[in-house]
C-alpha positions as CSV (number, residue, x, y, z in Angstrom):
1,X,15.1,26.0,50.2
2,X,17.3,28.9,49.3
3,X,18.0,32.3,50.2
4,X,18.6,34.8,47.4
5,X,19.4,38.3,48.3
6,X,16.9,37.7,51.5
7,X,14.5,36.5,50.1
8,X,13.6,32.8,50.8
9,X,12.6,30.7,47.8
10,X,11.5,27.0,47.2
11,X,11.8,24.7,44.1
12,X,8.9,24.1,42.1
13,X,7.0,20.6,42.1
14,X,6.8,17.5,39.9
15,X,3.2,19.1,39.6
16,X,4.0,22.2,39.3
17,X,6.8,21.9,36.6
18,X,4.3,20.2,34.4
19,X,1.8,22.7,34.7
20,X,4.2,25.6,33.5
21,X,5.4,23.6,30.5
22,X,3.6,25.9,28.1
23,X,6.4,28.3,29.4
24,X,8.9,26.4,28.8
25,X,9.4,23.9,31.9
26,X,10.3,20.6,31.5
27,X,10.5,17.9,34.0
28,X,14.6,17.9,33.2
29,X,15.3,21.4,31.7
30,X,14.1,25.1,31.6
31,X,14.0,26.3,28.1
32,X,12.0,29.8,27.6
33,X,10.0,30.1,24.5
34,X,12.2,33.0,23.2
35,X,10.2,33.2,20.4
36,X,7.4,34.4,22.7
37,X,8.7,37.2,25.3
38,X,5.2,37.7,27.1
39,X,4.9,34.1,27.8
40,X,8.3,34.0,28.9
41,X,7.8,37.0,31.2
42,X,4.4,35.3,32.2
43,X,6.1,32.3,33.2
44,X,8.8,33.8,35.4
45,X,5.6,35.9,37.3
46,X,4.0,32.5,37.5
47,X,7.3,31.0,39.3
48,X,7.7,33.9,41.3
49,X,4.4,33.5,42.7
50,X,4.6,29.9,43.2
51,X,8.1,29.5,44.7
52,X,8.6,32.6,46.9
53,X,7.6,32.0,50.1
54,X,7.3,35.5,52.0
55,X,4.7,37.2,50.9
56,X,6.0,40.4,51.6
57,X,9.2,39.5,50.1
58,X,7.1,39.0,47.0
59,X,5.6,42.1,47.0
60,X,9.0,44.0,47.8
61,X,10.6,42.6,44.6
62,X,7.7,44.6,42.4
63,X,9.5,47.7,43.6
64,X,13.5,46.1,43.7
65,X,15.6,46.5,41.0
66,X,14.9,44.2,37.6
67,X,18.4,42.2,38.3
68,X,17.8,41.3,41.7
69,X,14.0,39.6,40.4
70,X,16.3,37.9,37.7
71,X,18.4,36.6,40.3
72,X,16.1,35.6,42.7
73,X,14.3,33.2,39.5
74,X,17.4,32.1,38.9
75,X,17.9,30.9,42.1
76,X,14.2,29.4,41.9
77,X,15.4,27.4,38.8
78,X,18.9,26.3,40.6
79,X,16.9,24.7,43.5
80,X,14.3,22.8,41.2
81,X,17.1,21.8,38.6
82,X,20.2,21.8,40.3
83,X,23.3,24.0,38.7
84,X,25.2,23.2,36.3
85,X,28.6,23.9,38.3
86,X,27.7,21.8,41.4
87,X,26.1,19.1,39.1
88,X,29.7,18.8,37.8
89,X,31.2,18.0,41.1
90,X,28.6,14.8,42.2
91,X,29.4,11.4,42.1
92,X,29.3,9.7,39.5
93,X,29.8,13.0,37.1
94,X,32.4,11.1,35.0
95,X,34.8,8.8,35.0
96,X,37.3,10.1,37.0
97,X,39.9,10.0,34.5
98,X,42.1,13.5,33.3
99,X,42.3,13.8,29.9
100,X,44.6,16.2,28.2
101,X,42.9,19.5,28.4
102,X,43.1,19.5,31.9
């Protein structure tokens, strides 16, 4: 679990992952159907129901600010797919070897 700006959120399931692929989920990526916005914006309702886990949390974010939503389904999507920038740092990320940009 997570907290984003207070408000506690979970990742999605195998389960659920698969049944919000028509929004763009995948089992090893999130990629919204730009083409689309309203299924985009459906999706990230749909996640937002799903994944945050105070109810009244939920309901406060209808009145918060549009950013702070954003954030807190960003935060939904960092705990079911991991972030790019602590990816980077696991084991096993690469070789372990500098090469000359760094």
């Amino acid at each position: 679990m997570r907290m984003v700006h207070g408000v506690k959120v979970r990742s999605l399931t195998r389960k659920e992952v698969k049944f919000l692929k028509a929004f763009g989920f995948y089992l090893s990526f999130y990629s919204p159907p730009i083409h689309d916005p309203e299924l985009v914006d459906e999706g990230i309702e749909k996640v937002l129901e799903l994944c945050v886990l105070d109810r009244d949390a939920f309901a406060a974010l209808e009145e918060s600010d549009h950013i702070k939503t954003m954030e807190v389904f960003s935060g939904i999507t960092k705990e079911t797919y991991g972030a790019r920038d602590e990816e980077k740092n696991l084991p096993g990320s690469g070789n372990g070897s500098q090469t000359d940009s760094e």
